[in-house]
C-alpha positions as CSV (number, residue, x, y, z in Angstrom):
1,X,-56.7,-67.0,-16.0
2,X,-53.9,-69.4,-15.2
3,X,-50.6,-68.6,-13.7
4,X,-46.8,-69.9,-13.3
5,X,-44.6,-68.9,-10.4
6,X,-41.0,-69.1,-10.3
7,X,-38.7,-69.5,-6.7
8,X,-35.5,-68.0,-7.0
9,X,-33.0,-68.8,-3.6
10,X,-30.8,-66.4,-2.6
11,X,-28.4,-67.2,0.4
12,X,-28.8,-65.1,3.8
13,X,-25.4,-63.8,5.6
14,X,-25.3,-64.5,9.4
15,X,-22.9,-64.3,11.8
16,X,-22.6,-67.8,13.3
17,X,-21.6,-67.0,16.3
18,X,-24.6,-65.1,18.1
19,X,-27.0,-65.8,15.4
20,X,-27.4,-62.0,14.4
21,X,-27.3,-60.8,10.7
22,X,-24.2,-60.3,9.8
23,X,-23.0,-56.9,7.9
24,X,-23.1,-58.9,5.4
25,X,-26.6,-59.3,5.5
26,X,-27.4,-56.2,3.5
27,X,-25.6,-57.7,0.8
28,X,-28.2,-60.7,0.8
29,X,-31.1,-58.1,0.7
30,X,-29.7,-55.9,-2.3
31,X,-28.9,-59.6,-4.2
32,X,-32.7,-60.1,-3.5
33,X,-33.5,-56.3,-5.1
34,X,-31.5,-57.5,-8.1
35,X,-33.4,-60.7,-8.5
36,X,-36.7,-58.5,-8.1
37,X,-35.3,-56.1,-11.0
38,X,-33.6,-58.9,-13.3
39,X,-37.4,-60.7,-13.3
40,X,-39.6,-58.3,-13.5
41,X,-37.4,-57.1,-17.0
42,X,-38.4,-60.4,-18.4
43,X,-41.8,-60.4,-17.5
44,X,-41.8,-61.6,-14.0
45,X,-44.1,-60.4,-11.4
46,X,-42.9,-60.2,-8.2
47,X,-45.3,-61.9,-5.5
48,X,-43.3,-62.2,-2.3
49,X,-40.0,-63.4,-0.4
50,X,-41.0,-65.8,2.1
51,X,-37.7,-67.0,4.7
52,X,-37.8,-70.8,4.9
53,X,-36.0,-72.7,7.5
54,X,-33.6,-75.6,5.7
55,X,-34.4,-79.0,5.8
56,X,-32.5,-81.0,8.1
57,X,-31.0,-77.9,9.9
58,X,-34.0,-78.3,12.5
59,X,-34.8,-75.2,14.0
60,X,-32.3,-72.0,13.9
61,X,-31.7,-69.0,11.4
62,X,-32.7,-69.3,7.8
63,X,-30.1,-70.2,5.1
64,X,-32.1,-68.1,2.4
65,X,-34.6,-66.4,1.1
66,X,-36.9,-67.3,-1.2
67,X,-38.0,-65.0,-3.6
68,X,-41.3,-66.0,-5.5
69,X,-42.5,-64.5,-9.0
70,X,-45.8,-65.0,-11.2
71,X,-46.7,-65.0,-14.2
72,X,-49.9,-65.1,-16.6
73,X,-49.7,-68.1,-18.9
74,X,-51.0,-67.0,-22.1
């Protein structure tokens, strides 16, 4: 079996002053539940959300999440 995987980024909300998710954050988790739901209805499989740091931010909170599907190529 072979398969293909799709990323899909979704931003994370954080409050920049004390590095804490902001209220907002839950936001950023029910955009990632829609992602999840959106795929899977076109025949996505989701696989797993993996929190990256961003490239050239060094080291500090994550910017997004990243929200990996599969698929079987037929």
């Amino acid at each position: 079996k072979q398969y293909e995987y799709k990323f899909i980024q979704v931003p994370v909300a954080w409050n920049t002053q004390d590095h804490f998710p902001s209220p907002e954050s839950r936001v950023s988790f029910d955009a990632c539940k829609d992602v999840i739901e959106n795929e899977a209805a076109n025949g996505w499989r989701f696989k797993q959300i993996v929190i990256p740091f961003c490239e050239g931010r060094g080291v500090g909170p994550a910017q997004c999440y990243q929200v990996i599907f599969e698929r079987e190529i037929s």
